[in-house]
C-alpha positions as a Markdown table, in Angstrom:
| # | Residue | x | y | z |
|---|---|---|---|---|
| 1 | Unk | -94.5 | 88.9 | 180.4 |
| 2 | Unk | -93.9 | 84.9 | 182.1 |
| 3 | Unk | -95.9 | 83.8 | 179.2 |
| 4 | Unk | -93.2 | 86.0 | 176.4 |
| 5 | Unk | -90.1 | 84.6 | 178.4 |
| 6 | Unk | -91.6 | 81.3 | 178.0 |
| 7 | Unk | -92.3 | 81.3 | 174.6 |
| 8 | Unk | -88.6 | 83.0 | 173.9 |
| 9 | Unk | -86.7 | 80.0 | 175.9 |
| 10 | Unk | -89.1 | 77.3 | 174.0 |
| 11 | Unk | -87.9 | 79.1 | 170.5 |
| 12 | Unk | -84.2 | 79.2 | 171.5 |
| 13 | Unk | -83.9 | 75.5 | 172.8 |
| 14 | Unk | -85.9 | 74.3 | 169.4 |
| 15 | Unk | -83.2 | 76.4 | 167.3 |
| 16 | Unk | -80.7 | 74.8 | 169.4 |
| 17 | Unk | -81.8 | 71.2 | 169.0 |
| 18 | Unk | -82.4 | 72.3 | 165.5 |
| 19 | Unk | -78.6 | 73.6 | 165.2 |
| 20 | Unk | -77.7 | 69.9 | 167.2 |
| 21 | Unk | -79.8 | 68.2 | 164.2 |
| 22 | Unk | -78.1 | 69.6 | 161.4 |
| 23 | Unk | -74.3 | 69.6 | 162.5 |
| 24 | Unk | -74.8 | 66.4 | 164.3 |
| 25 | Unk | -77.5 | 63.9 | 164.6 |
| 26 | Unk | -76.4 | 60.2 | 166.3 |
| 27 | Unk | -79.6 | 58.8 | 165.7 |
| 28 | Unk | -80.3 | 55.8 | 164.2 |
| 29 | Unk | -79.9 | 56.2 | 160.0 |
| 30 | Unk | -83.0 | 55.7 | 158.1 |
| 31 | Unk | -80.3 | 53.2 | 155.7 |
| 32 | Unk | -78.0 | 51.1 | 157.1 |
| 33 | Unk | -76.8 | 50.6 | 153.4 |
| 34 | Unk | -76.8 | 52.9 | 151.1 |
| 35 | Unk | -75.5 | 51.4 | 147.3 |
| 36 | Unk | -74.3 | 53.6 | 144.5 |
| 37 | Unk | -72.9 | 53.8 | 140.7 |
| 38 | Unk | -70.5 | 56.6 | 140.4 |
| 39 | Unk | -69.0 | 57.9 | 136.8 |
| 40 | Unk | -66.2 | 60.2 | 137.4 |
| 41 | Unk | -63.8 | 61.9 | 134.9 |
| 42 | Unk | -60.0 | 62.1 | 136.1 |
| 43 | Unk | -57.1 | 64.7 | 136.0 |
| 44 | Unk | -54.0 | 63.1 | 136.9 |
| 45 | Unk | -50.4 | 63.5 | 137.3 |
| 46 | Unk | -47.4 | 62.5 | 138.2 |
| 47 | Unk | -46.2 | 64.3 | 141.7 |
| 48 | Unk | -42.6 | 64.5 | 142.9 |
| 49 | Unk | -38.7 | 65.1 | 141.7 |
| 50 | Unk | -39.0 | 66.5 | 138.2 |
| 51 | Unk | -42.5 | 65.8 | 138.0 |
| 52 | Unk | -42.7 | 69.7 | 136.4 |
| 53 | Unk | -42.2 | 68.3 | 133.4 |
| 54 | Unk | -45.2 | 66.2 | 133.0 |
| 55 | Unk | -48.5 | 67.3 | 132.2 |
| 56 | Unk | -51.8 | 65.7 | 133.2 |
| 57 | Unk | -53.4 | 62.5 | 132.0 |
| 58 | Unk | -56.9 | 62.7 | 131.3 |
| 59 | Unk | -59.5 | 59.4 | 131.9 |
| 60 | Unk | -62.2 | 58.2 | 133.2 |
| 61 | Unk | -62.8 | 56.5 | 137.2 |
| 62 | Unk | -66.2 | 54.4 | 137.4 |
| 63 | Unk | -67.5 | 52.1 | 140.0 |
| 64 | Unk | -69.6 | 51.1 | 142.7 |
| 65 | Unk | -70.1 | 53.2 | 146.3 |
| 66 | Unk | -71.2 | 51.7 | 149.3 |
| 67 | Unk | -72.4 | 53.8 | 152.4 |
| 68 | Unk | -72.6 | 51.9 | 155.7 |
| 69 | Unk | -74.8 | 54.0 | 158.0 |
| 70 | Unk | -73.5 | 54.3 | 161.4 |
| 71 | Unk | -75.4 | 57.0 | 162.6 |
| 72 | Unk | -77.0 | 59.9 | 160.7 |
| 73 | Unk | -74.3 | 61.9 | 160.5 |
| 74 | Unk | -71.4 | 59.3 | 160.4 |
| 75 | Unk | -70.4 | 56.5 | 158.1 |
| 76 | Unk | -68.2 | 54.7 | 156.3 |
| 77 | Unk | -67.3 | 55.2 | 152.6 |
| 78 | Unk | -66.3 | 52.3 | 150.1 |
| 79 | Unk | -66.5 | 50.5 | 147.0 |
| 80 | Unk | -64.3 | 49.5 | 143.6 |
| 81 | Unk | -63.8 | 51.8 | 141.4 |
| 82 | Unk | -61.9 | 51.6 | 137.8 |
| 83 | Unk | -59.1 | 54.4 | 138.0 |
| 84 | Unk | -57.4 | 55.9 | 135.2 |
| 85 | Unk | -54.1 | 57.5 | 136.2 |
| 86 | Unk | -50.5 | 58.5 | 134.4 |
| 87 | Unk | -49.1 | 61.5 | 133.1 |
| 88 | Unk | -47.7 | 62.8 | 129.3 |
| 89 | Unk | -45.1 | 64.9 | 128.5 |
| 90 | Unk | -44.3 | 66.6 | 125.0 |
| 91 | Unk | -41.4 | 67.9 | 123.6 |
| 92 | Unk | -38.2 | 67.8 | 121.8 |
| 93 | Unk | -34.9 | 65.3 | 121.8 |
| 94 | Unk | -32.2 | 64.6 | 120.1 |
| 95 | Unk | -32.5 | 61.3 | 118.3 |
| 96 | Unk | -28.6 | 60.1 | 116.6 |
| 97 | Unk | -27.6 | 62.9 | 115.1 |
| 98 | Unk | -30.9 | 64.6 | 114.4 |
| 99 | Unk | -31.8 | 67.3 | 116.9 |
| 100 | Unk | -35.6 | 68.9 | 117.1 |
| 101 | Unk | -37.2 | 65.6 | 116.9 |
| 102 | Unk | -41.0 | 66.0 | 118.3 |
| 103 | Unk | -41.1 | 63.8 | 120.9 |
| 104 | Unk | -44.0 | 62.6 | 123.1 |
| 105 | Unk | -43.7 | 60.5 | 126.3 |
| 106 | Unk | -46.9 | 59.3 | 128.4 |
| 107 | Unk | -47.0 | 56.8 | 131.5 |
| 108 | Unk | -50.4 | 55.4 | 131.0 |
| 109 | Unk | -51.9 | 54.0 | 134.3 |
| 110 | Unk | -55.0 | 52.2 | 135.2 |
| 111 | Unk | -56.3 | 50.7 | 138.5 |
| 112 | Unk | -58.8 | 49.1 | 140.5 |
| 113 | Unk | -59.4 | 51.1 | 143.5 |
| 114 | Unk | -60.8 | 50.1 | 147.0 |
| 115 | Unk | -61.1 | 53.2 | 149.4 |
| 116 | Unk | -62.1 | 53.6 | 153.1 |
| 117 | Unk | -63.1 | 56.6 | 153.9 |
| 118 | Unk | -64.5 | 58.2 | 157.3 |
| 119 | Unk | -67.6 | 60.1 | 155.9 |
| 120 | Unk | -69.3 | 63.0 | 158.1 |
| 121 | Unk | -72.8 | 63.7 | 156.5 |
| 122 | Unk | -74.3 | 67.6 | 156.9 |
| 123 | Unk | -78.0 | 67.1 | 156.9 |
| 124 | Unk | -79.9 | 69.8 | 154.6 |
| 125 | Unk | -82.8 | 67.9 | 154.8 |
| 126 | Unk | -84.7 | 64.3 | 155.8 |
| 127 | Unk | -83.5 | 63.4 | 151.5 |
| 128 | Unk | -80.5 | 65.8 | 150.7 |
| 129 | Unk | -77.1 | 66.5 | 152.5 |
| 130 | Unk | -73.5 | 67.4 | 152.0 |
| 131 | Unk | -70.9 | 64.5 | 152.4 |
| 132 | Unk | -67.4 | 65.3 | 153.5 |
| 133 | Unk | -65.1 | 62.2 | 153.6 |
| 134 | Unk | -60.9 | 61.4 | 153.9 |
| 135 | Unk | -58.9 | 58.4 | 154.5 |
| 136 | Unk | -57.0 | 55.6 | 152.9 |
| 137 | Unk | -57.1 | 54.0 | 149.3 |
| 138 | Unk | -55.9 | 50.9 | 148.2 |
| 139 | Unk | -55.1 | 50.2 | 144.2 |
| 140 | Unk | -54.1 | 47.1 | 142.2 |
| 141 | Unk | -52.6 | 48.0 | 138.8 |
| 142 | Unk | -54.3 | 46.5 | 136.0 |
| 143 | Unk | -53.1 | 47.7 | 132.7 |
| 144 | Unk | -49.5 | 49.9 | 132.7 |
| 145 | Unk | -47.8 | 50.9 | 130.1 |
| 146 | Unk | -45.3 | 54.0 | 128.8 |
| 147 | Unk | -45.4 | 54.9 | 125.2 |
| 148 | Unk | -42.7 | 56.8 | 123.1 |
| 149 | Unk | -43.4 | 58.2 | 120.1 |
| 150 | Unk | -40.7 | 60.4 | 118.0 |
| 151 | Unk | -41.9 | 62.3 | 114.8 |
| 152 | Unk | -39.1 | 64.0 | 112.3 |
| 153 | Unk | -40.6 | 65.7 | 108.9 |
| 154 | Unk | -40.1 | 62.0 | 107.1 |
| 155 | Unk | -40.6 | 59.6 | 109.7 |
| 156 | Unk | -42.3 | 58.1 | 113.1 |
| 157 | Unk | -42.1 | 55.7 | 115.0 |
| 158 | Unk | -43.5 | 54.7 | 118.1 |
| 159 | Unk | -43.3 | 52.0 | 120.8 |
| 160 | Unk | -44.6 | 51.0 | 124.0 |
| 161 | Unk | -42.7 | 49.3 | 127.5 |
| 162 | Unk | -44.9 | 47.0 | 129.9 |
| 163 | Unk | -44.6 | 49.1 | 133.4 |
| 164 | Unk | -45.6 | 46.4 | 135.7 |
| 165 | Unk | -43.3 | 43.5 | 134.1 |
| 166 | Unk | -40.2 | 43.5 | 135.2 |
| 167 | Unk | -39.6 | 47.3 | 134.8 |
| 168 | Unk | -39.5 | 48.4 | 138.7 |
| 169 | Unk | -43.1 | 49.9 | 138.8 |
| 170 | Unk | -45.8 | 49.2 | 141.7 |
| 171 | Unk | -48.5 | 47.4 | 141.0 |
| 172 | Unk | -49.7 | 48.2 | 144.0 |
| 173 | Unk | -50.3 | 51.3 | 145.7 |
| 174 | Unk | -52.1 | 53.4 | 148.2 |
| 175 | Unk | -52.9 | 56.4 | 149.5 |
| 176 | Unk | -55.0 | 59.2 | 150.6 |
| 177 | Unk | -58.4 | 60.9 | 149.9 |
| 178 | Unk | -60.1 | 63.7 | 150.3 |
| 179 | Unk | -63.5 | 65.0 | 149.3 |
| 180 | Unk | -66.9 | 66.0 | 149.2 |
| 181 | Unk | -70.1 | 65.5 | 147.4 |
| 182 | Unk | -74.0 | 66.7 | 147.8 |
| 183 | Unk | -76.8 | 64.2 | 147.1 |
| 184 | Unk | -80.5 | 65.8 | 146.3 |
| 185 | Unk | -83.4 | 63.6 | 146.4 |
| 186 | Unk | -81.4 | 60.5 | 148.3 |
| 187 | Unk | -80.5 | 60.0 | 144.5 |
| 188 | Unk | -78.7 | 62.4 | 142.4 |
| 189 | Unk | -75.2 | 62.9 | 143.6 |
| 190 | Unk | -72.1 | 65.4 | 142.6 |
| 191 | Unk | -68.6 | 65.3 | 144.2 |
| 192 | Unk | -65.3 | 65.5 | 143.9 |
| 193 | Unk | -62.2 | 64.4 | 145.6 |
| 194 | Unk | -57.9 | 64.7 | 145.4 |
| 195 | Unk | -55.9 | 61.8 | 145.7 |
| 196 | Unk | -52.6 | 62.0 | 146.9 |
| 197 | Unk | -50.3 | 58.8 | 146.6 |
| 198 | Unk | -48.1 | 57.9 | 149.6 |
| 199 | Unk | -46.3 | 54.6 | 147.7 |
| 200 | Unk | -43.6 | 56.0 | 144.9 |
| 201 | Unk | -44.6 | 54.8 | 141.2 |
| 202 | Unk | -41.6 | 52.7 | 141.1 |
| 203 | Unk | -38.1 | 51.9 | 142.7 |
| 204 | Unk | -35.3 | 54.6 | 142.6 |
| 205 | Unk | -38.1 | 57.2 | 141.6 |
| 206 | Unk | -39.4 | 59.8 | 143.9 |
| 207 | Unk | -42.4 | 60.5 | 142.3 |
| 208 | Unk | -46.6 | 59.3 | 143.4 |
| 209 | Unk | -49.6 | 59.3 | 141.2 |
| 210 | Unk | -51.7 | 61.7 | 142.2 |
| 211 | Unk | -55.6 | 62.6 | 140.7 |
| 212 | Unk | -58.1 | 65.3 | 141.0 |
| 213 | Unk | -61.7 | 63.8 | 140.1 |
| 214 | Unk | -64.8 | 65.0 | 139.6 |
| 215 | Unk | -67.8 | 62.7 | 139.2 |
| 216 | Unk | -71.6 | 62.1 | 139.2 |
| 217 | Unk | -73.6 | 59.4 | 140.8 |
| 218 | Unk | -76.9 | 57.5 | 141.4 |
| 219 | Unk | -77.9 | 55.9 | 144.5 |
| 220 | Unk | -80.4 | 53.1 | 144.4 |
């Protein structure tokens, strides 16, 4: 009977420290470093007053992750990443004295994106675990530009307004990130994430850029 007790308390505490393992290990990483190439395809929009009116923009985000290893089960995410953001909206207007005029208007965005994120790692296994990581971004606008093009049954025409010269838009911005992502291997990784942007688009306009992202990865 000693000797069944026994054996019960030494499975108990080994599921425990199991348990402690998984949800949280402070020991030292096996990487300090972990590097990364990341290729991500974007869904974003324009958030705010009116921004009901504008449907998503559609692009790539690719880059460069960098994981510095705290502890097992802590560290912090980073890197640059090329961002495609913006937002399109189609419809009619009334051009002179022509009404019905096909109309389409599209903010066209792109940045390069520096986050740093607080990354909590769930360990799976010694080479496979699920990543769960928020915090700041910072951006730097690198091409911005909002195109107009009208189409009646005999004509089009269609032009295009620097955002970032002299028009009142931000070339830079920030925000905040959240998201997950699940490496197999210590190689092959899959995530997503939702930015939200705290800094308006512009002056006098209520309105963010915002971006839902899916993406794939390598580490080396």
């Amino acid at each position: 009977m000693k000797s069944t007790i026994i054996a019960i308390l030494v499975l108990v505490t080994s599921l425990g420290l199991s348990a402690q393992s998984l949800f949280w290990d402070s020991s030292d990483p096996d990487r300090t470093v972990t590097f990364g190439a990341r290729l991500g395809w974007n869904f974003a929009k324009m958030a705010g007053k009116g921004s009901g009116l504008f449907g998503d923009r559609k692009g790539i985000a690719v880059g460069a992750e960098v994981d510095v290893n705290l502890i097992k089960s802590f560290s912090i995410n980073s890197g640059l990443f090329f961002t495609m953001k913006g937002a399109k909206r189609d419809g009619e207007m009334t051009v002179g004295d022509i009404m019905g005029v096909k109309s389409s208007l599209a903010f066209a965005v792109n940045f390069l994106e520096l986050p740093v994120y607080a990354s909590y790692h769930l360990r799976f296994t010694p080479e496979s675990d699920l990543q769960i990581f928020a915090g700041p971004y910072f951006g730097v606008g690198v091409y911005g530009k909002m195109g107009l093009k009208l189409r009646d049954q005999e004509s089009f025409d269609k032009s295009k307004v620097n955002l970032f010269s002299d028009n009142g838009f931000h070339r830079w911005q920030y925000g905040i990130g959240l998201g997950m992502s699940y490496t197999h291997a210590s190689r092959y990784v899959i995530g997503w994430q939702y930015q939200w942007g705290v800094r308006d688009v512009a002056e006098l306009m209520d309105n963010q850029w915002n971006a839902f992202q899916i993406s794939v990865g390598y580490n080396f």
